[in-house]
VMD Tcl script that builds the backbone (N, CA, C; Angstrom):
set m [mol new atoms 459]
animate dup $m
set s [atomselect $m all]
$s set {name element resname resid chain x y z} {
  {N N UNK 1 A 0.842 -1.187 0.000}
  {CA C UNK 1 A 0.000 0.000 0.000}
  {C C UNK 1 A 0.880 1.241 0.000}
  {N N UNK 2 A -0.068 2.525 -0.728}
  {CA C UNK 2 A 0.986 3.456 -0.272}
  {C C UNK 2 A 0.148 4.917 0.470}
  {N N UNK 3 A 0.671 5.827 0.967}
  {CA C UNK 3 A 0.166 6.489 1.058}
  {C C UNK 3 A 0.043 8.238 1.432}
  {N N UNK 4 A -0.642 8.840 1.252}
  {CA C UNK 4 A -0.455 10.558 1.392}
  {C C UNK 4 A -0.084 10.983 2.415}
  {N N UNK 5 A 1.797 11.425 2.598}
  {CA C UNK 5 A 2.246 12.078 3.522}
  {C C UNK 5 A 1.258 13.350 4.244}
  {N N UNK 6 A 0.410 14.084 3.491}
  {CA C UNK 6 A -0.481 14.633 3.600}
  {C C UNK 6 A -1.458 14.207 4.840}
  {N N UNK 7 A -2.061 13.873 3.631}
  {CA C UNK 7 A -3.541 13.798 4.225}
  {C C UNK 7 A -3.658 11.769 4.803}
  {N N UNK 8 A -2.864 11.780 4.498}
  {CA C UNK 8 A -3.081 10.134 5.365}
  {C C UNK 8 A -3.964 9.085 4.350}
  {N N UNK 9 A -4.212 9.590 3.623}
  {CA C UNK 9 A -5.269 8.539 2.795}
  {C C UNK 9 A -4.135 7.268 2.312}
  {N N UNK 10 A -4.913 6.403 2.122}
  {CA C UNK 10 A -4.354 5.120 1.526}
  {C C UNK 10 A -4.528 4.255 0.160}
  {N N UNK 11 A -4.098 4.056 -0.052}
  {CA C UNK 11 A -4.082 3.871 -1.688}
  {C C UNK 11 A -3.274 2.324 -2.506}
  {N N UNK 12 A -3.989 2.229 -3.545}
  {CA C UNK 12 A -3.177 0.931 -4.150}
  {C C UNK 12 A -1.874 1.099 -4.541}
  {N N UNK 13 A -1.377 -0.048 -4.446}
  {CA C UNK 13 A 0.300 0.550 -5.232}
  {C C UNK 13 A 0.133 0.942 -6.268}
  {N N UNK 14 A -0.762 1.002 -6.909}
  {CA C UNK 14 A -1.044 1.513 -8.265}
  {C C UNK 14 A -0.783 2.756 -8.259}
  {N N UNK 15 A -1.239 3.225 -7.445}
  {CA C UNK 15 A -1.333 4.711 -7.869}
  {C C UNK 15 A -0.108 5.240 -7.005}
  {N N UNK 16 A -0.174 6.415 -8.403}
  {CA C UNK 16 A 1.298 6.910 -7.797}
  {C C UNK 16 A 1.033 8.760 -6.878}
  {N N UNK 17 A 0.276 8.827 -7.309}
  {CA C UNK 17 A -0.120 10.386 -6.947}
  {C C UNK 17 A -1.158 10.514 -5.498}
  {N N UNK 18 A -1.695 11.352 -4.514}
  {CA C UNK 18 A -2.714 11.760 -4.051}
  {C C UNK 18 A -4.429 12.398 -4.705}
  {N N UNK 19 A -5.104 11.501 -4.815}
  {CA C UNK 19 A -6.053 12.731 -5.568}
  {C C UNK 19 A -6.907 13.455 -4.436}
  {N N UNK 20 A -7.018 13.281 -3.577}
  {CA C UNK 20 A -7.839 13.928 -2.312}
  {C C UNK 20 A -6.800 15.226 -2.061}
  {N N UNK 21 A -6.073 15.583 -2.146}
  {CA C UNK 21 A -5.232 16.647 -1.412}
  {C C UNK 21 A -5.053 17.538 -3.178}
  {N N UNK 22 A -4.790 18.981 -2.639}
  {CA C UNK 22 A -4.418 19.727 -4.089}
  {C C UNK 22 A -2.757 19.508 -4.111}
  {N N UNK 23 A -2.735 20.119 -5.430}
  {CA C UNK 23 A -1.604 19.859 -6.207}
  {C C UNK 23 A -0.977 18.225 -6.320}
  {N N UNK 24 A -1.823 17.151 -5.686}
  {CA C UNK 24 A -1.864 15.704 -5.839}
  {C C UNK 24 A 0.021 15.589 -5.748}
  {N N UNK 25 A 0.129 15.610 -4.430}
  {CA C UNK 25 A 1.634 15.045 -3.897}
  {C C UNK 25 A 1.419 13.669 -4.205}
  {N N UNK 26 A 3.000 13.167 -4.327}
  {CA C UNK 26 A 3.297 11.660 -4.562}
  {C C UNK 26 A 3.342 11.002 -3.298}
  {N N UNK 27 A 2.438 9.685 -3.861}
  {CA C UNK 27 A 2.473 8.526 -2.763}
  {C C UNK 27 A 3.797 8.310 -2.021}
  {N N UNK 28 A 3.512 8.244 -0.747}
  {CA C UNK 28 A 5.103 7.265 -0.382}
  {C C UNK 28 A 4.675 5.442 0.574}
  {N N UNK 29 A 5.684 5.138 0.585}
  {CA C UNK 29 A 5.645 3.857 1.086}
  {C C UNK 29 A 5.470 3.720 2.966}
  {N N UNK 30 A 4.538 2.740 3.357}
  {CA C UNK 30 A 4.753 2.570 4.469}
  {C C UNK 30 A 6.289 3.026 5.648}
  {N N UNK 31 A 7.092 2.510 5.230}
  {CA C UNK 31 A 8.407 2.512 6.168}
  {C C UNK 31 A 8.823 3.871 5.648}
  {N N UNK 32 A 8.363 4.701 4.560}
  {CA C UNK 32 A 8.565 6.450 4.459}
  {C C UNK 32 A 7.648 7.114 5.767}
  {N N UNK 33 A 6.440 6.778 5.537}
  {CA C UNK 33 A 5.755 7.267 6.313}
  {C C UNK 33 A 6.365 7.124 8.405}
  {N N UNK 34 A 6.572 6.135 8.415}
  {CA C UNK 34 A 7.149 5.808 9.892}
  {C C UNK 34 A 8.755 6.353 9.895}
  {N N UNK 35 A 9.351 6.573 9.084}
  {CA C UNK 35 A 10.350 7.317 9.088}
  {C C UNK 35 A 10.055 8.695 9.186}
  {N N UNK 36 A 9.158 9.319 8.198}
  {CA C UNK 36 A 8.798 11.057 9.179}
  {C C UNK 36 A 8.102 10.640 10.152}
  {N N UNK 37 A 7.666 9.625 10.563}
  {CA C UNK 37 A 7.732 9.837 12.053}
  {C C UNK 37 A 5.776 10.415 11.881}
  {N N UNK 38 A 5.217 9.693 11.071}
  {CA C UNK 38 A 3.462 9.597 10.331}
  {C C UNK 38 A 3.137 8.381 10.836}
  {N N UNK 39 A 1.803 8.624 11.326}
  {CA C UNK 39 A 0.925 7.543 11.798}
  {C C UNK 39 A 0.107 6.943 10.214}
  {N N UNK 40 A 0.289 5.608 10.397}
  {CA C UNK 40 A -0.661 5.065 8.904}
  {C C UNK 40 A -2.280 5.349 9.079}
  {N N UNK 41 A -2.869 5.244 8.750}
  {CA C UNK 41 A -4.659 5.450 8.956}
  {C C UNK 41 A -4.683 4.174 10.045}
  {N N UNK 42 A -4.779 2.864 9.908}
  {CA C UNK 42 A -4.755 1.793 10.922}
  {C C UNK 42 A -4.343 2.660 12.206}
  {N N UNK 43 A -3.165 3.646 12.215}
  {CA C UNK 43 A -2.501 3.649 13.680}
  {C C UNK 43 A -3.207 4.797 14.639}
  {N N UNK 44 A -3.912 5.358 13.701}
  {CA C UNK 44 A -4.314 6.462 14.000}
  {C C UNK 44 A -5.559 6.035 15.664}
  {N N UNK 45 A -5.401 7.223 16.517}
  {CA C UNK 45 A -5.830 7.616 17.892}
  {C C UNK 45 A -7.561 6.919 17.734}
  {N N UNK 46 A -7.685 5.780 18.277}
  {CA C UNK 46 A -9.146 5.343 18.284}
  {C C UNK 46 A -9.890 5.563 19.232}
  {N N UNK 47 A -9.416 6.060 20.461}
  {CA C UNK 47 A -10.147 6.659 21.711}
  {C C UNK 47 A -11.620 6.959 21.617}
  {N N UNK 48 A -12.400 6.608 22.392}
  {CA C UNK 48 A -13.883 6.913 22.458}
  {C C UNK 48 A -14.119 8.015 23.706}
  {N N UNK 49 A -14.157 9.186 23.049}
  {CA C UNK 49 A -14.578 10.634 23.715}
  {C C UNK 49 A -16.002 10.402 24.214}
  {N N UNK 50 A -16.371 11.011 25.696}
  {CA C UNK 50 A -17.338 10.909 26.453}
  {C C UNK 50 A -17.654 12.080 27.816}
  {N N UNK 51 A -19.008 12.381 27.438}
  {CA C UNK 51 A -19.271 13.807 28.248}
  {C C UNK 51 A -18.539 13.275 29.957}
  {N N UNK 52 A -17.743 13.859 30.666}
  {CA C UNK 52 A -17.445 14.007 31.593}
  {C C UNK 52 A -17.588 15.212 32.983}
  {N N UNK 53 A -18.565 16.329 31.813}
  {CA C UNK 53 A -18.944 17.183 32.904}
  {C C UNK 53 A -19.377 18.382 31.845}
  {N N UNK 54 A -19.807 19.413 32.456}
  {CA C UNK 54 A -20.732 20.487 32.128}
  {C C UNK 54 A -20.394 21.775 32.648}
  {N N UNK 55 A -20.104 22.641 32.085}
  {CA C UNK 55 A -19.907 24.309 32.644}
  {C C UNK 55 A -20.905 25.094 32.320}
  {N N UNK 56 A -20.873 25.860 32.611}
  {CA C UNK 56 A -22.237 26.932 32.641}
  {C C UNK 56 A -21.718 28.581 32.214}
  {N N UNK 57 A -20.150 28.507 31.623}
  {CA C UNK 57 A -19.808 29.509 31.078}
  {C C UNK 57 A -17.793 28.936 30.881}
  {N N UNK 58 A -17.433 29.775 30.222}
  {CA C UNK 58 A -15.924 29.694 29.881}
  {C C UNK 58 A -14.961 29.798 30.715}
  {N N UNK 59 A -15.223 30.555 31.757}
  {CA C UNK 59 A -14.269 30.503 33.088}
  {C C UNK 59 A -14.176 29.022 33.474}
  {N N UNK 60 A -15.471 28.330 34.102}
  {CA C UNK 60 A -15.699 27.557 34.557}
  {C C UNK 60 A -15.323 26.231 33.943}
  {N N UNK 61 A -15.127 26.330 32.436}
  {CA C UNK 61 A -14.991 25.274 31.521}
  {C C UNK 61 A -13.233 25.363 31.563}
  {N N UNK 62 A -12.964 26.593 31.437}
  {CA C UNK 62 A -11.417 26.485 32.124}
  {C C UNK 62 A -11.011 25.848 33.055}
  {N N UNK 63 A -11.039 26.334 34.280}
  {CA C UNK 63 A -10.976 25.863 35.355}
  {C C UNK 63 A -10.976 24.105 35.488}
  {N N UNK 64 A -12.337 23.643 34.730}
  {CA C UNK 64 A -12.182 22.256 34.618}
  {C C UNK 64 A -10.973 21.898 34.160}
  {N N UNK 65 A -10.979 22.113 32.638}
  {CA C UNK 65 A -9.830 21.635 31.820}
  {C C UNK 65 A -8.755 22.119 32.569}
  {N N UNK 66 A -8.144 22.706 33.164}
  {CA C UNK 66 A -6.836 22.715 33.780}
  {C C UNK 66 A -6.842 21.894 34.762}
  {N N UNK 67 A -7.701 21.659 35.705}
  {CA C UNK 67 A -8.094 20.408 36.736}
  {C C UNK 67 A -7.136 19.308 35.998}
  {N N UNK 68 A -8.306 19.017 34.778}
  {CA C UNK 68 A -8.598 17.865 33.980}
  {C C UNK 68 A -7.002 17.177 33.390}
  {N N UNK 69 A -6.376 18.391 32.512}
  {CA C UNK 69 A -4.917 18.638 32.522}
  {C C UNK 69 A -3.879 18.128 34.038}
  {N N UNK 70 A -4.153 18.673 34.683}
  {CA C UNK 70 A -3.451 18.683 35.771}
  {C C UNK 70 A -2.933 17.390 36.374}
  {N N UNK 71 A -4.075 16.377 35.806}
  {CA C UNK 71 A -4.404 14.938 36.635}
  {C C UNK 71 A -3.931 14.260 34.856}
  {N N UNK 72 A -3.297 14.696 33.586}
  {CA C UNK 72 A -2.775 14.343 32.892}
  {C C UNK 72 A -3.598 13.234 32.434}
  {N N UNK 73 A -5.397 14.008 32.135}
  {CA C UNK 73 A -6.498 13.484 31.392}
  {C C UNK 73 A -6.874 14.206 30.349}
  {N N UNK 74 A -6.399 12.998 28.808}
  {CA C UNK 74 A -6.799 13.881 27.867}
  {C C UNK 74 A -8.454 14.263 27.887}
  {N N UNK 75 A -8.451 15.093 26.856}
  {CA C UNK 75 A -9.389 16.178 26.975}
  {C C UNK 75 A -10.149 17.009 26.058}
  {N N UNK 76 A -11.028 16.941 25.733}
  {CA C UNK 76 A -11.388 17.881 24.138}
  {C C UNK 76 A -12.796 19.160 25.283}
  {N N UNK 77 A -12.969 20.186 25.174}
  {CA C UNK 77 A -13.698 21.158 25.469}
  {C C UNK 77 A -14.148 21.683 24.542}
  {N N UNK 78 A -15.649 21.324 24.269}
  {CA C UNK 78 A -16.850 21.706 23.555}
  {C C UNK 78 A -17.800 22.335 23.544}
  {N N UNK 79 A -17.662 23.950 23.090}
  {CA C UNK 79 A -19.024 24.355 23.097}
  {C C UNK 79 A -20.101 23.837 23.283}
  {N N UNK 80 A -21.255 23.815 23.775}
  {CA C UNK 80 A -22.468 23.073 23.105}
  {C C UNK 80 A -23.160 23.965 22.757}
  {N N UNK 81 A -23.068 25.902 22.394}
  {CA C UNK 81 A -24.039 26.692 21.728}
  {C C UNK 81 A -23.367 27.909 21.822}
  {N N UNK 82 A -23.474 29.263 20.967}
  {CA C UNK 82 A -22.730 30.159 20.909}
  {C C UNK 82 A -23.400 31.362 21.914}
  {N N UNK 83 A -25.063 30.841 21.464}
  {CA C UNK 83 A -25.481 32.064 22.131}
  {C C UNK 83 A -27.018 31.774 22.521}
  {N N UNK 84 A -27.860 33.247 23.005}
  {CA C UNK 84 A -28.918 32.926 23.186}
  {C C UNK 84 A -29.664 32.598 21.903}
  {N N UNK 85 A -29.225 33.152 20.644}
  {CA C UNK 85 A -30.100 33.019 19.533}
  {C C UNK 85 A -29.875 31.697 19.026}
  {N N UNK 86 A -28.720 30.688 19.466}
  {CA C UNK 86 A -29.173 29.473 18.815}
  {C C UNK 86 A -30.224 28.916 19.383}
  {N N UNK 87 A -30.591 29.207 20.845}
  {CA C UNK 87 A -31.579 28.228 21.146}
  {C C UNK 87 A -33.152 28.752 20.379}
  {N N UNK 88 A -33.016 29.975 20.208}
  {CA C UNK 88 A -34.486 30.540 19.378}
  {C C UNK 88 A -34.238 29.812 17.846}
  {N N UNK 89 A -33.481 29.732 17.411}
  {CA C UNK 89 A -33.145 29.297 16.051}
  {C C UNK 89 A -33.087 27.839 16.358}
  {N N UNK 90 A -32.752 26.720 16.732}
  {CA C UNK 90 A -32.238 25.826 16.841}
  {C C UNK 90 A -32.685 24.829 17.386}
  {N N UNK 91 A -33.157 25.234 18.457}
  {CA C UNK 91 A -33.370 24.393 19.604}
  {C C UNK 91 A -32.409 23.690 20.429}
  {N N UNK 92 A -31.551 24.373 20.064}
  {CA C UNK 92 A -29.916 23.686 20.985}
  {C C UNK 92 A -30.284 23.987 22.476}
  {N N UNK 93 A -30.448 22.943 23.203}
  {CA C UNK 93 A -30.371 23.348 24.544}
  {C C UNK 93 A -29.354 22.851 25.430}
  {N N UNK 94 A -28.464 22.473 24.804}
  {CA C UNK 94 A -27.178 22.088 25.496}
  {C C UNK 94 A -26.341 22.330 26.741}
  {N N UNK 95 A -25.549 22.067 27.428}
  {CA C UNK 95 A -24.975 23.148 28.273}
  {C C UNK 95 A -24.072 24.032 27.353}
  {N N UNK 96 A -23.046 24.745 28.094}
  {CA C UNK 96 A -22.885 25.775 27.597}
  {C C UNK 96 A -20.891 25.255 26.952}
  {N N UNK 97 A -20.913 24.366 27.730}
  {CA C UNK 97 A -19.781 23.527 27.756}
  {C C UNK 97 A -19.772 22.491 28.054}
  {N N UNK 98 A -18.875 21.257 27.535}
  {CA C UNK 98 A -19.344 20.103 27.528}
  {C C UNK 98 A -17.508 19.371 27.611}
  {N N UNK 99 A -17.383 18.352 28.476}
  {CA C UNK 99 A -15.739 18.563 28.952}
  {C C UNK 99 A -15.989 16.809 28.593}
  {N N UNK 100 A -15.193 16.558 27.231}
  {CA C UNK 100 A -15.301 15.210 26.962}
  {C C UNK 100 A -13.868 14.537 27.236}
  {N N UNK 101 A -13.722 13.407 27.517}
  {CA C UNK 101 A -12.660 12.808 28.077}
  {C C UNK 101 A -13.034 11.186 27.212}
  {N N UNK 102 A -11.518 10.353 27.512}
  {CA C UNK 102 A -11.749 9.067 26.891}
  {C C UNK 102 A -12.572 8.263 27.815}
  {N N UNK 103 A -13.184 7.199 27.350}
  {CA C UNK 103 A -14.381 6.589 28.225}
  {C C UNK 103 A -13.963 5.810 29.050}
  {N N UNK 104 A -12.158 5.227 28.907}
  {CA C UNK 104 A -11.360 5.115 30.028}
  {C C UNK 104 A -11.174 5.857 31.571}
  {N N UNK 105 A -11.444 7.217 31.370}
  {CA C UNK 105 A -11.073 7.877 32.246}
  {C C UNK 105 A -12.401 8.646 32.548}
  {N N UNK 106 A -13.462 8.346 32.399}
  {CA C UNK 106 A -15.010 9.319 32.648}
  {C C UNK 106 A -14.714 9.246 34.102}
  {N N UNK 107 A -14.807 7.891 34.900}
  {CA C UNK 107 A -15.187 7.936 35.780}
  {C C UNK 107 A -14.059 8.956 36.952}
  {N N UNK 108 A -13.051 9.042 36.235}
  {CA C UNK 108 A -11.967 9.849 37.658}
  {C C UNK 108 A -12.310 11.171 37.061}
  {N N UNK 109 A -12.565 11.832 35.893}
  {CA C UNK 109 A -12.740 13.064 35.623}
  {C C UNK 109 A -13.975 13.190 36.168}
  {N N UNK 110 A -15.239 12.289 36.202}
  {CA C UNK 110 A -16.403 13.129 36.765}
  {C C UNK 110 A -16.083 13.484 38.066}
  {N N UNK 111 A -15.176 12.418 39.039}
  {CA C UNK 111 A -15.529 12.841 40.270}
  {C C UNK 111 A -14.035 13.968 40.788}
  {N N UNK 112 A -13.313 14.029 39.879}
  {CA C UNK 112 A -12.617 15.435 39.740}
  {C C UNK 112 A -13.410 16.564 39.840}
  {N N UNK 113 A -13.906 16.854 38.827}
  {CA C UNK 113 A -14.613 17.852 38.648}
  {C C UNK 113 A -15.856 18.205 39.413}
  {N N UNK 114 A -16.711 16.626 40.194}
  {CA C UNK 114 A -17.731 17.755 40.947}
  {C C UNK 114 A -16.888 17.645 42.569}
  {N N UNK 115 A -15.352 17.480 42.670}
  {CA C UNK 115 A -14.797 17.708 43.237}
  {C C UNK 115 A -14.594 19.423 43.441}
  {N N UNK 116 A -14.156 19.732 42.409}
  {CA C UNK 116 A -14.192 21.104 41.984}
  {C C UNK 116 A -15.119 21.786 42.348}
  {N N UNK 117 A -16.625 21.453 41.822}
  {CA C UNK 117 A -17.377 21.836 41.708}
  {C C UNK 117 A -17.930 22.037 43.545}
  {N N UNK 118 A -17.705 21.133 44.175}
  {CA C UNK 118 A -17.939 20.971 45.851}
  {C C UNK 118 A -17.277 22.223 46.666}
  {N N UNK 119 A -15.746 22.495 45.949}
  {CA C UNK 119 A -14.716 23.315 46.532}
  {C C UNK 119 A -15.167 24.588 46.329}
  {N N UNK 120 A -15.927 24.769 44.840}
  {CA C UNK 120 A -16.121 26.284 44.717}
  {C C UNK 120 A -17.454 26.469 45.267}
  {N N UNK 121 A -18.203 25.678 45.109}
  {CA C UNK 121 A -19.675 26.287 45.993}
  {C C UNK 121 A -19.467 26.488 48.029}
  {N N UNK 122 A -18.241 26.058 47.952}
  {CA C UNK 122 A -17.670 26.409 49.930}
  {C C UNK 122 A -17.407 27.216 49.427}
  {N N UNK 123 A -16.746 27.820 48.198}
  {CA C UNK 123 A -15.403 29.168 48.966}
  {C C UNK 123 A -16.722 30.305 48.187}
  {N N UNK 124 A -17.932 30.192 47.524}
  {CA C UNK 124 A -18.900 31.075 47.205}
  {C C UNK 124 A -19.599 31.322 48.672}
  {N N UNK 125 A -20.025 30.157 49.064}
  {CA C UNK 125 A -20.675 30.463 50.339}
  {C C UNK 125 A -19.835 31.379 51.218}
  {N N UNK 126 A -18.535 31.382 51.404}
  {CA C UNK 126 A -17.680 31.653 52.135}
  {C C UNK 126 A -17.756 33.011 51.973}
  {N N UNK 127 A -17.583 33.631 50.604}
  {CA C UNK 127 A -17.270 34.933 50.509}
  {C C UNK 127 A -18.628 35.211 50.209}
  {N N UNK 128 A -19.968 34.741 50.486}
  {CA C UNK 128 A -21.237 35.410 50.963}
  {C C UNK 128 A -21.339 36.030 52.432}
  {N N UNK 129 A -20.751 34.801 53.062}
  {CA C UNK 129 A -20.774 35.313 54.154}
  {C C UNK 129 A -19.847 36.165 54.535}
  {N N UNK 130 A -18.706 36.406 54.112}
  {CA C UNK 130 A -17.607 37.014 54.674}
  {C C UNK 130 A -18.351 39.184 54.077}
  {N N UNK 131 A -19.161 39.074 52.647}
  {CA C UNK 131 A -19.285 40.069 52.407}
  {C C UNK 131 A -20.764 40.317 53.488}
  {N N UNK 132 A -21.543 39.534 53.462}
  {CA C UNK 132 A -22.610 40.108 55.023}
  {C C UNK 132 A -22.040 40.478 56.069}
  {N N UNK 133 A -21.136 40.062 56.565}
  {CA C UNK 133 A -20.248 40.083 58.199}
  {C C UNK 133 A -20.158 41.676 57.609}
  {N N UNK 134 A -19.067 41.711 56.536}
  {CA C UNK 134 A -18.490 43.076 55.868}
  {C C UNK 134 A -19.795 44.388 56.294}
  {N N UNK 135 A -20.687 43.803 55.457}
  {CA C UNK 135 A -21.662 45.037 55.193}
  {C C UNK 135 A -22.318 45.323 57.006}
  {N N UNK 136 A -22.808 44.397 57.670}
  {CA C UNK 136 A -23.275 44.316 59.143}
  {C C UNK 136 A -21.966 45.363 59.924}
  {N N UNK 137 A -20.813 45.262 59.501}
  {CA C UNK 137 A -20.160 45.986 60.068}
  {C C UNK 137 A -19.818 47.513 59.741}
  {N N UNK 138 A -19.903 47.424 58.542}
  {CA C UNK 138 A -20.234 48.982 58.187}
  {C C UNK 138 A -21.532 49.649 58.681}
  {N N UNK 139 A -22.524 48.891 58.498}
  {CA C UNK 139 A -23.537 49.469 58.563}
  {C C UNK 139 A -23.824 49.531 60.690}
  {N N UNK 140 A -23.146 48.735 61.421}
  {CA C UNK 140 A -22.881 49.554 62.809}
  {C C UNK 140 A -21.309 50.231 62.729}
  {N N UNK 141 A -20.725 50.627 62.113}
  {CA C UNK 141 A -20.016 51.535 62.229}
  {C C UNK 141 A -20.544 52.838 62.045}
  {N N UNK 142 A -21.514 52.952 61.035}
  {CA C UNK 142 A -22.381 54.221 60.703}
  {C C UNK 142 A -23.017 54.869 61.602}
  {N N UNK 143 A -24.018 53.298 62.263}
  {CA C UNK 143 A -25.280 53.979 63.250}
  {C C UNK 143 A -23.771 54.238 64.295}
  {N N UNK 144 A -22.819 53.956 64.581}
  {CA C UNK 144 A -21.634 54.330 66.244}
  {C C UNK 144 A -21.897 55.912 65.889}
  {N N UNK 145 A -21.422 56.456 64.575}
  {CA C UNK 145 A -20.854 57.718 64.149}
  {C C UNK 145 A -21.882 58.620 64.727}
  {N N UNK 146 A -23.332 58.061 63.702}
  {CA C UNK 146 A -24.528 58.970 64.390}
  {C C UNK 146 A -24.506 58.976 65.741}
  {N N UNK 147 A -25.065 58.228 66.271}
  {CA C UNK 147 A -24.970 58.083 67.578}
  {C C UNK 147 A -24.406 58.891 68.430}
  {N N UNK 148 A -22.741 59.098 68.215}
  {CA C UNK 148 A -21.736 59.829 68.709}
  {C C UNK 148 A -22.132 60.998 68.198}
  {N N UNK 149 A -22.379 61.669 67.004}
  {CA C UNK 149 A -22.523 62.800 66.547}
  {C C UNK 149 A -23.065 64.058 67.635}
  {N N UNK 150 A -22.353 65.081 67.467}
  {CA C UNK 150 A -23.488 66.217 68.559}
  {C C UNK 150 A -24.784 66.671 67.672}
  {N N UNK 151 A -26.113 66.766 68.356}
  {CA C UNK 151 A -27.131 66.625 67.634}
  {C C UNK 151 A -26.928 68.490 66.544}
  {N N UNK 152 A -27.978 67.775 65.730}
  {CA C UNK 152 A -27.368 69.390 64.867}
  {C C UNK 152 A -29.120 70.451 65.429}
  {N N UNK 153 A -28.431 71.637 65.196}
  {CA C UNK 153 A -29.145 73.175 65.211}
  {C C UNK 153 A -30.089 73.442 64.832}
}
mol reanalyze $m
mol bondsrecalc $m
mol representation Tube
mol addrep $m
């Protein structure tokens, strides 16, 4: 067999050219191809990609994927819609991000991520409360001032 340094297609020994690719580059031989150091079509990445989690905006879909990265799980991050008008147009109701992983690894990325997901809803709560404490304290620092104030004329 031979085939398109290119585009990877495969072909009879017959043929000597590419016709799928422009300007139709010349075939080369198996042991060419593994010499640049080219995967044949057979060798090529067969992995089965699988939803592993959901964001609700691009920060958040970050955040995953660097998780996801981090723990040295491949990874593809997928839109699932651009905007509000696809769903009027479309009916896409997708999430907003969609964090696919090999179906090897679903199960440690899901519980990564609503790992994640556990950590940031504490440190939200956290800085709810930390900004009420905040405001409760301004707001008796104010009434001290009045209070103290000499009454006016």
């Amino acid at each position: 067999m031979r085939y398109c340094a290119r585009c990877g297609s495969e072909y009879q020994d017959s043929v000597v050219d590419c016709t799928d690719c422009p300007n139709h580059p010349p075939l080369v031989s198996a042991e060419e191809m593994r010499e640049r150091g080219l995967p044949l079509p057979h060798e090529l990445d067969q992995r089965r990609f699988v939803r592993a989690g959901i964001a609700d905006d691009p920060v958040t879909a970050q955040v995953f994927a660097d998780v996801l990265e981090e723990h040295r799980i491949p990874l593809i991050v997928r839109p699932g819609r651009s905007g509000v008008v696809d769903e009027l147009t479309t009916g896409n109701l997708l999430p907003w991000w969609e964090l696919l992983v090999p179906d090897t690894a679903q199960a440690r990325a899901a519980a990564l991520l609503e790992e994640v997901k556990v950590q940031s809803l504490a440190s939200a709560d956290e800085a709810g409360r930390a900004a009420e404490e905040e405001e409760l304290e301004d707001e008796q620092s104010r009434q001290a001032s009045m209070d103290s104030a000499p009454p006016a004329l």
